[in-house]
N, C-alpha and C positions, 0 to 999 in steps of 0.2 A: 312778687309776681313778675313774670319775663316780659310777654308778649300778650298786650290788651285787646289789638284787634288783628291776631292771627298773622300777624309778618312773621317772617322764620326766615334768616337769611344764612347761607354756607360762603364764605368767604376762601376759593383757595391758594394753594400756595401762589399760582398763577396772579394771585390781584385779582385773577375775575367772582366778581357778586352773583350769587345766585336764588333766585328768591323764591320759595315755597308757598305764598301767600294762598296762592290760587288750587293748589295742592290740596294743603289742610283747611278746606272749607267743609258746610254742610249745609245743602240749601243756599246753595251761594251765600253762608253768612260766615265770617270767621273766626276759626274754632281757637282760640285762647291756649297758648302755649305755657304751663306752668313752673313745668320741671324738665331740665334736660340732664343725661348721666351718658358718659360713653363706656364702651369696652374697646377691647385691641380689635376688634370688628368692625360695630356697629356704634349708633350714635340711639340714646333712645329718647326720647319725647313724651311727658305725660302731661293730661288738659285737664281742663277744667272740666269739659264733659266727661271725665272718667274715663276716656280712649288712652291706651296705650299704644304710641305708635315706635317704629323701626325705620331706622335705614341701614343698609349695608356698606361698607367702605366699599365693595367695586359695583355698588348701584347708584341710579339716580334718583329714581321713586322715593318714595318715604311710606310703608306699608301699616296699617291699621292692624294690631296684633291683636287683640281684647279690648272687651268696654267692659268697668266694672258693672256690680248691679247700684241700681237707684237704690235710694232708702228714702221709705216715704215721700216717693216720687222725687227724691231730686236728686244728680248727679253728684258724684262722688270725687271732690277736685284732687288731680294727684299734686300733691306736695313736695313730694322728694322721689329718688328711683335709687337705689341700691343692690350689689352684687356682691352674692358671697361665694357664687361658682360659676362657672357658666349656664349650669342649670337652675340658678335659685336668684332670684329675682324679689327683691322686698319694695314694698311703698308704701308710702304715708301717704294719706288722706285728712280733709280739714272738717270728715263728718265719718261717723262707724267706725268701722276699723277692719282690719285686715289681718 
């Protein structure tokens, strides 16, 4: 697992640290960073709570794409992120399946 209490940091070329923390919250609590995968684009992000998130290379935001569903109430951790095109999109989960 990455990130246990939600820090996500971008480091760039510059040297300068850039920190997400306060970003990727919910309920001001912090949301668990599990799996990160890039494309020639974007950077993506999947949690613990099952949120797929997004960033763009010329943004600075980090955007909330999908939440998987629960099963049997409880969140569905993503585990890995994979790309087979620009339109297909695979991930694992550590409960169901997908």
């Amino acid at each position: 697992d990455f990130s246990f209490k939600g820090e996500l940091t971008k480091i760039g070329v510059d040297g300068i640290y850039t920190s997400y923390k306060e970003v990727l919250s919910y309920n001001k609590k912090p949301i668990q960073i599990t799996s990160i995968a890039s494309t020639s684009n974007n950077v993506w992000f999947g949690s613990a709570n099952g949120i797929l998130f997004k960033q763009g290379s010329n943004k600075t935001q980090i955007d909330s794409i999908t939440v998987l569903p629960k099963i049997s109430g409880l969140p569905q951790t993503i585990k890995s992120i994979a790309f087979t095109s620009d339109k297909k999109i695979w991930m694992s989960t550590n409960t169901g399946s997908i």
